[in-house]
C-alpha positions in Angstrom: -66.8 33.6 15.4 -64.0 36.2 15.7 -61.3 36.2 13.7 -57.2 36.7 14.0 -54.6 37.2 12.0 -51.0 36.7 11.7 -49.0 38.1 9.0 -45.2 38.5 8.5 -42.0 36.2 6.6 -41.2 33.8 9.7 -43.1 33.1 12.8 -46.5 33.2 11.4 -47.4 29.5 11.9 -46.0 29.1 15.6 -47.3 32.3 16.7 -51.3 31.6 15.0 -50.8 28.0 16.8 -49.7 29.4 20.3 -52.8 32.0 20.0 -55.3 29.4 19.2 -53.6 27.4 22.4 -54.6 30.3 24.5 -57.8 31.1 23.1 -59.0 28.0 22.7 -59.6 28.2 19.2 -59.4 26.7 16.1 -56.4 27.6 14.2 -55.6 27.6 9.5 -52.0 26.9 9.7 -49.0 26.2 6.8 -48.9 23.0 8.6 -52.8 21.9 9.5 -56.5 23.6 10.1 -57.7 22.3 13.1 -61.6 23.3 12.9 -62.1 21.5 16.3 -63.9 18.8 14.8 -61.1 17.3 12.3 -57.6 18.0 11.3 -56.4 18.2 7.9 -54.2 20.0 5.3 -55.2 22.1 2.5 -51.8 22.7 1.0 -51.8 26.5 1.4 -50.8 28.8 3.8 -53.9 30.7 3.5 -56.7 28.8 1.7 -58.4 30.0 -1.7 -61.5 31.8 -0.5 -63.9 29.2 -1.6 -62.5 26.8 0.5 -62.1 29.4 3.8 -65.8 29.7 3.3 -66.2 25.6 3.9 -63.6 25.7 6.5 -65.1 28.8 8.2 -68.9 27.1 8.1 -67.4 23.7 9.5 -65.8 26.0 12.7 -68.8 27.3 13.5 -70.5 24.3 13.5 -67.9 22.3 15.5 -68.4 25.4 17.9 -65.3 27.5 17.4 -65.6 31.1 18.8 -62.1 32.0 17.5 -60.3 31.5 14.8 -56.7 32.3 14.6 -54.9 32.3 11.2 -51.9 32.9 8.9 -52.6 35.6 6.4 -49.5 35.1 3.8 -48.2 38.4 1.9 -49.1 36.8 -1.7 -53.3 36.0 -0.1 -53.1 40.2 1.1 -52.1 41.2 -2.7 -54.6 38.7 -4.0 -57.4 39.4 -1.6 -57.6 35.6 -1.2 -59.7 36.5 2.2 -62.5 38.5 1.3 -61.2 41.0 3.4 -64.2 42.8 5.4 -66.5 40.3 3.3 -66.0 37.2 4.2 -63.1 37.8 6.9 -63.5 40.6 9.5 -60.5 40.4 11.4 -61.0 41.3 15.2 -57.3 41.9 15.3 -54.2 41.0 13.9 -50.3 40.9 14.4 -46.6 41.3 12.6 -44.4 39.2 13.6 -41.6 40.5 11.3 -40.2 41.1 7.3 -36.8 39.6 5.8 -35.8 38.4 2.3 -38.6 36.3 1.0 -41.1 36.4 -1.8 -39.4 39.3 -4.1 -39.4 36.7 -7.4 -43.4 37.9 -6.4 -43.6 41.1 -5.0 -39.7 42.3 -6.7 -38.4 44.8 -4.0 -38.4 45.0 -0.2 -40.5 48.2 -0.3 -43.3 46.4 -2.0 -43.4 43.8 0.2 -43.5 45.6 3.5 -46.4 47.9 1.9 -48.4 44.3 1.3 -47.7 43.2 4.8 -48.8 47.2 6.2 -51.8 46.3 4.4 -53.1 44.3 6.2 -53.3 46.1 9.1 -54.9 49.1 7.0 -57.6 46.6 6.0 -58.2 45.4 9.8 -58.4 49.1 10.7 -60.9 50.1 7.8 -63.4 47.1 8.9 -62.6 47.4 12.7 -61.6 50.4 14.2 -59.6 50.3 17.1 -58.8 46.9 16.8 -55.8 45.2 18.4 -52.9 44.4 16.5 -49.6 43.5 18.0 -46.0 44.9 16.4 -43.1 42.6 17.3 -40.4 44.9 17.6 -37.8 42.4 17.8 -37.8 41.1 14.3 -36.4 42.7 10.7 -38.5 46.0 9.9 -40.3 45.8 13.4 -40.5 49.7 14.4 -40.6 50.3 10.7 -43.6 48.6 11.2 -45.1 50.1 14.3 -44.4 53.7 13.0 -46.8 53.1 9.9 -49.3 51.7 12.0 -49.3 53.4 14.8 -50.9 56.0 12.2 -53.5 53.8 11.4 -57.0 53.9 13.4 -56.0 50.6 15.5 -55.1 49.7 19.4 -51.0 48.8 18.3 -49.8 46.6 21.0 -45.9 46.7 20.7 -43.9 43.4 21.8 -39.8 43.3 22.5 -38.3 40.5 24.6 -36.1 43.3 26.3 -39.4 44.2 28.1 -41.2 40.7 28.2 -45.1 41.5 29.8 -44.8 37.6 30.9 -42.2 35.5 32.4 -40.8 33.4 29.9 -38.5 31.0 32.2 -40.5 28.0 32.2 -40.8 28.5 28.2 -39.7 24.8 26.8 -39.8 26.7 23.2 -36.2 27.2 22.2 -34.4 30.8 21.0 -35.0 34.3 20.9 -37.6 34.7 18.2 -40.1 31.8 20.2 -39.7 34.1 22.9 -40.9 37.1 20.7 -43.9 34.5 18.9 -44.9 33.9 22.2 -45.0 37.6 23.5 -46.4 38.5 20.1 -49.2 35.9 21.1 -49.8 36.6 24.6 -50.3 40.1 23.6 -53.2 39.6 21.4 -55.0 37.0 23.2 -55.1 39.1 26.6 -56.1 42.1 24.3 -59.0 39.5 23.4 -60.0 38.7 26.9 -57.8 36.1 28.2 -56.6 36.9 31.7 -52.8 37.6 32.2 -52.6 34.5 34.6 -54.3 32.1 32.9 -52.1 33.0 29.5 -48.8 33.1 32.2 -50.0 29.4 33.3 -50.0 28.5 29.4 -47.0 29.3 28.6 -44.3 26.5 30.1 -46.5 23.6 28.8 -46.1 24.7 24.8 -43.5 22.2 23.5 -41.8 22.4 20.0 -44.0 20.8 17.0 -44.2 20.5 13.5 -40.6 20.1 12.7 -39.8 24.1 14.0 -36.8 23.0 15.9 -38.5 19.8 16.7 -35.6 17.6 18.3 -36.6 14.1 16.5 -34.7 11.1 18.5 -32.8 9.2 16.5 -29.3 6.9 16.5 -27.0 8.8 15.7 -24.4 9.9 18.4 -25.7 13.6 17.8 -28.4 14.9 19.0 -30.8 15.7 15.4 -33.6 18.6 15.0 -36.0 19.6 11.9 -36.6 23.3 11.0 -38.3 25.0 8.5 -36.2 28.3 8.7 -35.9 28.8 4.8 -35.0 32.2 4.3 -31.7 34.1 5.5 -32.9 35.8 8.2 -34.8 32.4 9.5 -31.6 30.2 9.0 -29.7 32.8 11.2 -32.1 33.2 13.8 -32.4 29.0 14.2 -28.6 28.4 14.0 -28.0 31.1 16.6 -31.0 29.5 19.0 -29.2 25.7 18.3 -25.3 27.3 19.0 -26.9 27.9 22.4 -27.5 24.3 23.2 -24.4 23.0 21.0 -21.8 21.2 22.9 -19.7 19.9 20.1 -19.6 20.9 16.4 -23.3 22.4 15.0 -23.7 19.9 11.5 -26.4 21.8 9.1 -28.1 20.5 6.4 -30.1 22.5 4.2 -31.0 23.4 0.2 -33.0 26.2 -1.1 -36.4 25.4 -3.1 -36.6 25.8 -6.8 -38.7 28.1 -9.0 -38.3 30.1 -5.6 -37.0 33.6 -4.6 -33.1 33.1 -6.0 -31.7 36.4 -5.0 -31.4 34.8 -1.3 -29.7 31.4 -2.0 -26.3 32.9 -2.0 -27.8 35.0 1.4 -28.4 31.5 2.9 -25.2 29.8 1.9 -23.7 32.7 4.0 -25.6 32.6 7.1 -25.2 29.0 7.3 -21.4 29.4 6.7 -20.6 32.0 9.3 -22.8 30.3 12.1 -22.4 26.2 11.1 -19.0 23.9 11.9 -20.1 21.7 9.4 -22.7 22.1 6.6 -23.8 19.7 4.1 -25.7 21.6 1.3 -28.3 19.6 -0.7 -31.6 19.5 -2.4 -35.0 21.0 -1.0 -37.7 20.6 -3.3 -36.0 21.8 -6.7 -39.3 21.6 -8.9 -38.6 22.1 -12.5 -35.2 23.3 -11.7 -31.9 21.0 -11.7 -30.4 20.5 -7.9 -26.9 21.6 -8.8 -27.7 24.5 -10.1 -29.5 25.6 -7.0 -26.7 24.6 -5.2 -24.2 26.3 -7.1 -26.0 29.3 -5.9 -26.1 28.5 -2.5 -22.3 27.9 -2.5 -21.4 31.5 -4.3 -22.0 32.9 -0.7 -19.9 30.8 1.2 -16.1 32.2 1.2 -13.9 29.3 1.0 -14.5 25.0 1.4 -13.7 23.8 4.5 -16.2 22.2 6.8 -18.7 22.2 3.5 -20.2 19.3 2.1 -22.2 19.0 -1.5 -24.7 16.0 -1.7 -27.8 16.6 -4.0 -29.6 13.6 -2.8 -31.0 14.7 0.3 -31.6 11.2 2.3 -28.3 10.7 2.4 -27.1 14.1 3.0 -29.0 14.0 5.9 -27.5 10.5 7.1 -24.0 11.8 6.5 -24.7 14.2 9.0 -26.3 11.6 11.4 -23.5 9.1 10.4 -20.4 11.6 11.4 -21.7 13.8 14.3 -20.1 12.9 17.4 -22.0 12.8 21.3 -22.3 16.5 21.8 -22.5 17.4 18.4 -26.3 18.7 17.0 -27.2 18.2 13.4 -30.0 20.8 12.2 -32.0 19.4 9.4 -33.0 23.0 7.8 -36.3 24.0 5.2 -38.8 21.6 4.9 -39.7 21.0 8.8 -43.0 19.9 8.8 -43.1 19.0 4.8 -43.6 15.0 3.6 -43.1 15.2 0.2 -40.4 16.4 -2.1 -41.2 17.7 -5.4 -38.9 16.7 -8.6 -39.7 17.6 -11.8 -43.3 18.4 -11.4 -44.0 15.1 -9.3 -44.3 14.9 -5.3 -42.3 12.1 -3.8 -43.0 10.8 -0.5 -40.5 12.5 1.4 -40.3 13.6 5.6 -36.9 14.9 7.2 -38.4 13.8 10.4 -39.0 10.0 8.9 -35.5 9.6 7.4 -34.2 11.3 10.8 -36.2 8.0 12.8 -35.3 5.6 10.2 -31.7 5.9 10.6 -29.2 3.1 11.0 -25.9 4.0 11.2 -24.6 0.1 10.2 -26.9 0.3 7.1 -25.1 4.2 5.7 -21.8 3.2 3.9 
């Protein structure tokens, strides 16, 4: 069974699922492991490597000959894959590097040398494998300069010179188009043909709450996203301006125990880009809510069109309550998440549910 990798802040789950699609593979996701035989969460974006062994063993005996799978930055620094032992990646891809992780790995340096080395592993146990640069993201040709010096078959990716036609693409915004370039790249580096990957590409469709339009009754038209970093919240809230009739409602919070340096960073970017934002809770763990929020709101210059509601079922229905037809409210960092955790205990908790579940009679 070969093996692929996908490594980088945002993108990495959409662009491993899009690869599986066109290899026909099984896929270890944020979301889900599909080993071809059964479906099921482990909680991690890359599994402990006890449990990759079981996962890996189950593949092969459902019959997987590919196996396409997120490689997080804190499972590189840990070695959580057995790197060259247990995993031999046949190739590999960046899909880009922004604010994320530094209560972890502590500056931006450190981080991008954990996500270069990766690609210094797949080179050491394969020589002259492929491994596709997106060029379109933060620290892209940063990227592609360090490892275009390492023993590998670099495969750069940029929308502004797309190898497929994207116009049929139902995904929505720039960076889709660069997970599904990024994708494409790798998978006809593998063997896929170029038309078979081309006929693939119009029938992906949005899942797992990333930009996932959930119908609902409000008069606004409501979608879940797991952007959770600056850079991600930017990216998503430029993609939903372009499809944005009337005013773009965002509700977001930032996770607790988390990475604070960028919750001022996301109060901004949702600021500059939202006509209405209603800050709330995420998952605050051990932390309290307000507090979190506090720091969210120490980036955003001035009041107006900002709303503060900790709880976040019924931040999310005052958006759904208040939009207008024309208007879009963005439900922002959980996406494909159903719990919430509080205080050390997991609640039953999924944007997408409460999104469905809304009646605008029963929200005072």
């Amino acid at each position: 069974m070969r093996h692929w990798g996908i490594t980088g802040t945002n993108g990495k789950t959409t662009t491993a699922w899009i690869l599986a699609e066109f290899l026909g593979g099984a896929y270890i996701t944020t979301v889900e492991v599909n080993t071809l035989s059964r479906r099921f969460s482990t909680g991690y974006t890359t599994p402990p490597l006890a449990t990759l062994k079981e996962i890996y063993a189950e593949m092969e005996k459902s019959g997987a000959k590919d196996c396409v799978m997120e490689v997080s930055s804190h499972a590189i620094h840990q070695n959580r894959v057995g790197f060259g032992e247990t995993t031999v990646f046949d190739g590999g891809a960046f899909t880009n590097l922004s604010e994320d992780h530094l209560d972890y790995h502590k500056t931006m340096a450190a981080y991008f040398d954990v996500k270069l080395d990766f690609a210094r592993r797949i080179a050491a146990s394969r020589p002259k494998a492929p491994f596709a640069v997106c060029l379109d993201g933060g620290y892209g040709k940063e990227m592609m300069a360090a490892v275009s010096r390492l023993d590998l078959n670099v495969l750069p990716v940029t929308r502004e010179a797309p190898a497929f036609d994207l116009s049929g693409l139902q995904l929505v915004g720039d960076y889709n188009e660069s997970n599904v370039l990024v994708a494409a790249a790798l998978a006809e580096a593998a063997g896929v043909p170029h038309d078979e990957i081309q006929r693939l590409i119009p029938r992906l469709k949005p899942r797992w709450g990333r930009l996932e339009y959930v119908p609902s009754a409000s008069r606004g038209k409501v979608y879940v996203d797991f952007a959770h970093t600056p850079d991600g919240l930017e990216k998503v809230l430029r993609a939903a301006r372009g499809f944005t009739k009337g005013q773009l409602w965002v509700v977001f919070g930032a996770g607790g125990d988390r990475d604070p340096m960028k919750r001022p960073l996301m109060g901004e970017a949702c600021a500059c880009l939202a006509d209405r934002l209603v800050v709330t809770s995420d998952n605050p763990r051990s932390e309290e809510p307000m507090a979190i929020i506090d720091a969210i709101l120490s980036g955003i210059e001035g009041r107006n069109g900002v709303e503060v509601e900790p709880d976040r079922r019924k931040a999310i229905e005052f958006a759904m309550k208040n939009a207008m037809p024309g208007d879009v409210v963005l439900v922002c960092g959980k996406g494909h998440e159903t719990t919430q955790e509080i205080k050390g205990v997991k609640h039953p908790f999924d944007d997408r549910q409460i999104v469905r579940e809304f009646a605008p009679k029963a929200v005072s």
